[in-house]
N, C-alpha and C positions, 0 to 999 in steps of 0.2 A: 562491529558485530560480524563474525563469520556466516556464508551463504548456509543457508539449512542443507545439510545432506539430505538426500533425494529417500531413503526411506522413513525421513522424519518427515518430510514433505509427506509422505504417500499417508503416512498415521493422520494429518492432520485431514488429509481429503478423505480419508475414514470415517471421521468423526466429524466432517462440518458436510452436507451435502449440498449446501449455497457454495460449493468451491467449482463444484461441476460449472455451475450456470455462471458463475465467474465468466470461465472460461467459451461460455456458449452464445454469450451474450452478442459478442461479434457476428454470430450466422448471422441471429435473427436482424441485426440493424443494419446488415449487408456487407459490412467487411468481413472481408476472408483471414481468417485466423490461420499459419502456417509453424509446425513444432520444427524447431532445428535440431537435430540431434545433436550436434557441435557447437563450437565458439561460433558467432556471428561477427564479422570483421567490417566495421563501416568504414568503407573507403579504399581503390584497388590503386592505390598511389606503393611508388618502392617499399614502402612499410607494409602494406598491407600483404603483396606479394608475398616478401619475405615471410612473415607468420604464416600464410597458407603455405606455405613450400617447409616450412618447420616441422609444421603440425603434420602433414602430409605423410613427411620423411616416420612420422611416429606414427603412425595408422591412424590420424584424429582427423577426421571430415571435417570442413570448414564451409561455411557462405560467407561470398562477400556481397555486400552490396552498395552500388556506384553510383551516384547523383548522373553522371555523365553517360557518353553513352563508348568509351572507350577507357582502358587502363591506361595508368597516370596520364589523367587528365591537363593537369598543372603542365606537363612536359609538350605534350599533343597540342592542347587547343591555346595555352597561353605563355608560349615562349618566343622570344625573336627570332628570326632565320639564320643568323649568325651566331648564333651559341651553342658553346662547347663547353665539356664540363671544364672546373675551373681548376680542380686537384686532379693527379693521373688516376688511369683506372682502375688501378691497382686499389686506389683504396675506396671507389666508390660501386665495387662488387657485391652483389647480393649473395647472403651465404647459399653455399651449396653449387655455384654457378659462377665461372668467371670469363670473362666477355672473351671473344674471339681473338685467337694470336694475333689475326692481321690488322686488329682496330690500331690506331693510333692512338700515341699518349697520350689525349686529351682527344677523347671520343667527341664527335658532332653531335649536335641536339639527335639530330635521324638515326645515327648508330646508337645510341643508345637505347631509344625508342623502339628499334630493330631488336635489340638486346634483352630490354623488357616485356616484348611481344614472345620473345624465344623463349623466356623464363616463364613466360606462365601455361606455354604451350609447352614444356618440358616437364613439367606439375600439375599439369594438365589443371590448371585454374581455372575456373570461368566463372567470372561474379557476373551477378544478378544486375543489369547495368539500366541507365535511366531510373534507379530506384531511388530518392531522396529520401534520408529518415529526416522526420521533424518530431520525434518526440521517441524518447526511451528511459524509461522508470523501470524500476527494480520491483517486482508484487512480493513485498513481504509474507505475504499469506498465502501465494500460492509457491513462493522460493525459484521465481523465475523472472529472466528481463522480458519485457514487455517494450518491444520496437514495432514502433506504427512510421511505414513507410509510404510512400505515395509516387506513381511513377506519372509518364506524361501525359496521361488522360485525367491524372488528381485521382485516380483510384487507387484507395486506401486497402491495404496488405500488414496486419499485423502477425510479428513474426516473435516467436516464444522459445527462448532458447537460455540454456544453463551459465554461458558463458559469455559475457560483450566483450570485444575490443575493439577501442577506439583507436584509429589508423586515419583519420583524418587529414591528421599534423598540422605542423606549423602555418602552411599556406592556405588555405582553405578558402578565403574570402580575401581583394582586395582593398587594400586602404587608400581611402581619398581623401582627405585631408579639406577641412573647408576653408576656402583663400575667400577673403574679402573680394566683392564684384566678379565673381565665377562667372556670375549671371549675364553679365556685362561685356565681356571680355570680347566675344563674335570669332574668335579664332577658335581651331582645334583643340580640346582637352581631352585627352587621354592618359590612361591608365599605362603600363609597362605591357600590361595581361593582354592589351590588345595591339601594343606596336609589334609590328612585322621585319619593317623594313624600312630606312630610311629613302627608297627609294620614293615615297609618299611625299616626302618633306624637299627635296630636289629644292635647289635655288632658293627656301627658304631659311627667313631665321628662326631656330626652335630655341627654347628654354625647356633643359630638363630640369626636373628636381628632386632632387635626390642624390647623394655622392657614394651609395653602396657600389657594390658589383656591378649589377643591373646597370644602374645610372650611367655610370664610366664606360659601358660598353655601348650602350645606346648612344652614348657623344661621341665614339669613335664612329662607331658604325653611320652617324648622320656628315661626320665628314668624311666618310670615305664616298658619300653619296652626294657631295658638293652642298650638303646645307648646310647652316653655319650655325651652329651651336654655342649656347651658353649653362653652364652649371651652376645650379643653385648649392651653394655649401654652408649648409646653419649650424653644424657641428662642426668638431674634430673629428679626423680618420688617419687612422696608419694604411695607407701606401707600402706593398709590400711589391718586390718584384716576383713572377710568378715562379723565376727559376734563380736558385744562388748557385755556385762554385761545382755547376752542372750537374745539381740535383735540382729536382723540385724544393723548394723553400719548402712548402709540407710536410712531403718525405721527411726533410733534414729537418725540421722541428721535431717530429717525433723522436727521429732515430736519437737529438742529440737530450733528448726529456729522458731519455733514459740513464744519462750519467750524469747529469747536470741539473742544476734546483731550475724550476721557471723563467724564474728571476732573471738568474744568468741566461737562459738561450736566448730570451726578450732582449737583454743587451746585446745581445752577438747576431742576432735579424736586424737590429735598429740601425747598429755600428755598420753592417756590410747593405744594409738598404741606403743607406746616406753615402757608402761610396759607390753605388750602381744609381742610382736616383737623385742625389744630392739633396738641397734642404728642403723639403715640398712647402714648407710655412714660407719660402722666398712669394710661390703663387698662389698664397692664400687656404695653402691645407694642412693649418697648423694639427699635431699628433699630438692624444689624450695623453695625460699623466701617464698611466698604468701602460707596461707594454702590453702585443697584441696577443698576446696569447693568455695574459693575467684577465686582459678588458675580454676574450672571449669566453674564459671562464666563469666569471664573473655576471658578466651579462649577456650573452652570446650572441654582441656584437661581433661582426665578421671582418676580418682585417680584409682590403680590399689588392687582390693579386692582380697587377698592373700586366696588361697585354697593350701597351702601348701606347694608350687615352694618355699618360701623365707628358709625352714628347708633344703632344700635340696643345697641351694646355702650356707647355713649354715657349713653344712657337706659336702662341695666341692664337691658331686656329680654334682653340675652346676659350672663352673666358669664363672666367669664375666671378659670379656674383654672390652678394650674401642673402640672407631672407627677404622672402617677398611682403611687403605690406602690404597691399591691396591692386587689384588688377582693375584696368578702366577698358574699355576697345582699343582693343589690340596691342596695349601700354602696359606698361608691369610698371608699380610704383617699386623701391626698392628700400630696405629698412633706413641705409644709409642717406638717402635722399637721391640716389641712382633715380633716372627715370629711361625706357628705355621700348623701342615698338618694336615687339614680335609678332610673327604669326602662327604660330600654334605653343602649346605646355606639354611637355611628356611627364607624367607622372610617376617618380621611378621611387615609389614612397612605402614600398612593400606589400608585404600580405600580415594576415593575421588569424588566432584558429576560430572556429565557430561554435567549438564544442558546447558555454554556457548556451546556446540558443533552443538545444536540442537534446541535451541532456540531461536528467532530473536525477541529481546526487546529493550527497552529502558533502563532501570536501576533498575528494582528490582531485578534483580541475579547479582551479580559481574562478572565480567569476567575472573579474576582472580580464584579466590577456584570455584565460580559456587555457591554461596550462597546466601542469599535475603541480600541486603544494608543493611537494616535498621533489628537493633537488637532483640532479643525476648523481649518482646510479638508481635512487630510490624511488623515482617516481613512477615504474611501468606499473605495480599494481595495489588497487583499492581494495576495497571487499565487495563483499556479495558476488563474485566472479566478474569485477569488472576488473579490465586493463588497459594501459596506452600503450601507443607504439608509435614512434616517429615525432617525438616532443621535446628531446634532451638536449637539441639545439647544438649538436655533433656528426649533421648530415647523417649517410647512410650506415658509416659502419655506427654513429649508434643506435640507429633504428635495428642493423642488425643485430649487436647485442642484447636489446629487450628483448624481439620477437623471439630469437633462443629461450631467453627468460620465461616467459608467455608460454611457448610450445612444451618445455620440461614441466613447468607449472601445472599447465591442464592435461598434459600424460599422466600424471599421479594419480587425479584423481579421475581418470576418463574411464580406465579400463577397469577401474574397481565400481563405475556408477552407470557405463555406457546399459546396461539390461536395464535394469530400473528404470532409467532415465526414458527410456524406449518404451516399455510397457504401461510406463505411468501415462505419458500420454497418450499410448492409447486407449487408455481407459477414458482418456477427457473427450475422447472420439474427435481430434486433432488431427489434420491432413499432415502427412510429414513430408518435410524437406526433399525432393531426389535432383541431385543434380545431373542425371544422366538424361 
């Protein structure tokens, strides 16, 4: 079912006059009810960005509003000190805006974070920060979302606006995984979202787990800082080197998908990965059926671009363990019958989205992961004016082509419903939105 146009909306607040006190009801029980004239964007992560600087560029006002009390939070408060993007910057640019000449090809966590400080002070963005939504329904009867947020005092802020997007993304919450005897264990457990630095770990032995990106960089990064790491590998993974025949492996995936089927450039990464890397299944990381660009497709699993963790599990500075079966003090049992004493876990076991926790739909987020149903290209938008941005499991530029998507979407009908939209509520005598 498509959103009620806003002068069918206004017929119906004609003719029901319980629609007023609908909307009034909030005074009297002490939450402050707030009308957005624009889309409301939850979440000021690079997607979210993006859609305000879209909608911007098209005269369409936005709010965001940010759980946290800074944008991209994910990059700020929960990345390691060592990390750099992992593709050049070229192609991890926000549209409208491309990162400074003098950055380097693979921009620092802080350059970037610089980057995206400048883009939203260029768009002049300012979300609404420390604001958590926990709950946002669609009012059929009044044809508007209805977002109840709560900042750090738990004071409750409902906010009524024509348009949602959800900007959350992929990362949102991370996953901890339950290991037998957690409880048990007496050593450090940690998440990826809170390691820093291995300088913490010094002269210990860690166990990461996890063989993604994250994982492989946090085991370098623990030897470079003299502790001695071990990686948990319960999967297959393609090992990819980060640069081939002095391009980025990246770059030159794409550039070569344009004349050649998948298929083919999967064999031509594979064939020139095995002669810069050799056979990774010799140290125990045997590679999926499907090549890595078919398995990212597919599942948007991420082939994992090697900055030098794979020499180091070469030269057993890392060893490679398989699954954990249960943890005792400070002992890792190991599926194989490995037994083996650490002293701390790194948990490098991903994230995941939140969006079923928090939002009240019908079926364009699954319930399940919290992802949109329908696959990319199709899943930025639902009905009743809702939309995703930052879920097509294609990093930023496909965040930026939804939020494009999104920002032409709500231009059509902005400028033909933005009066209405504005008189109507203030007729429900609704405090409105000013972000100045």
């Amino acid at each position: 079912m498509e959103y009620y146009c806003l002068r069918e909306v206004e017929g119906k607040q004609a003719h029901d006059p319980l629609l007023i006190e609908k909307m009034k009801r909030n005074s009297s029980s002490g939450e402050r009810s707030v009308w957005v004239p624009g889309p409301l964007i939850v979440g000021a992560g690079p997607s979210g960005l993006a859609t305000a600087a879209y909608l911007k560029e098209k005269g369409v006002p936005s709010l965001i509003l940010e759980r946290s009390n800074c944008i991209a939070s994910l990059w700020q408060l929960k990345t390691y000190d060592r990390l750099r993007l992992h593709l050049p910057k070229q192609f991890c640019e926000l549209p409208l805006m491309g990162f400074p000449c003098d950055f380097p090809t693979y921009p620092s966590k802080q350059q970037f974070i610089e980057y995206l400080e400048s883009y939203a002070k260029r768009f002049d963005i300012r979300p609404r920060f420390n604001e958590t939504v926990k709950h946002a329904e669609f009012d059929g009867m009044l044809g508007f979302w209805r977002v109840r947020s709560f900042n750090k005092k738990e004071e409750s802020t409902e906010f009524v606006c024509r348009w949602l997007i959800v900007a959350t993304g992929e990362n949102a919450e991370a996953v901890v995984p339950e290991i037998e005897g957690m409880g048990e264990f007496g050593g450090v457990i940690k998440h990826t979202s809170l390691y820093k630095s291995g300088e913490e770990f010094r002269g210990k032995k860690v166990l990461v787990v996890g063989c993604g990106n994250s994982g492989m960089e946090v085991c370098l990064d623990l030897c470079n800082h003299n502790a001695t790491p071990s990686l948990v590998v319960r999967d297959t993974v393609h090992i990819l080197p980060r640069e081939m025949l002095g391009k980025s492996t990246f770059g030159l995936s794409m550039w070569l998908l344009n004349w050649l089927p998948i298929r083919f450039v999967d064999r031509f990464l594979l064939m020139v990965s095995w002669l810069i890397l050799g056979d990774t299944a010799r140290f125990g990381l045997d590679r999926p059926r499907l090549g890595p660009l078919q398995l990212k497709n597919m599942s948007g699993k991420t082939p994992v671009l090697d900055v030098g963790t794979l020499a180091k599990i070469k030269s057993r500075h890392i060893k490679v363990r398989p699954g954990i079966k249960r943890l005792k003090r400070y002992t890792v049992d190991f599926v194989d019958g490995w037994i083996e004493n650490f002293d701390a876990i790194i948990l490098a076991t991903g994230y995941k989205s939140n969006v079923p926790h928090w939002l009240k739909e019908g079926d364009m987020f699954s319930k399940e992961d919290g992802f949109p149903t329908k696959p990319f290209p199709n899943g930025w938008k639902g009905e009743n004016g809702l939309y995703a941005v930052g879920f097509t499991k294609r990093g930023i530029l496909g965040a930026s082509m939804d939020a494009k998507r999104i920002a032409e979407d709500i231009e059509r009908c902005w400028k033909a419903e933005a009066k209405h939209s504005t008189a109507f509520a203030l007729s429900l005598n609704v405090p409105q939105y000013s972000n100045s």
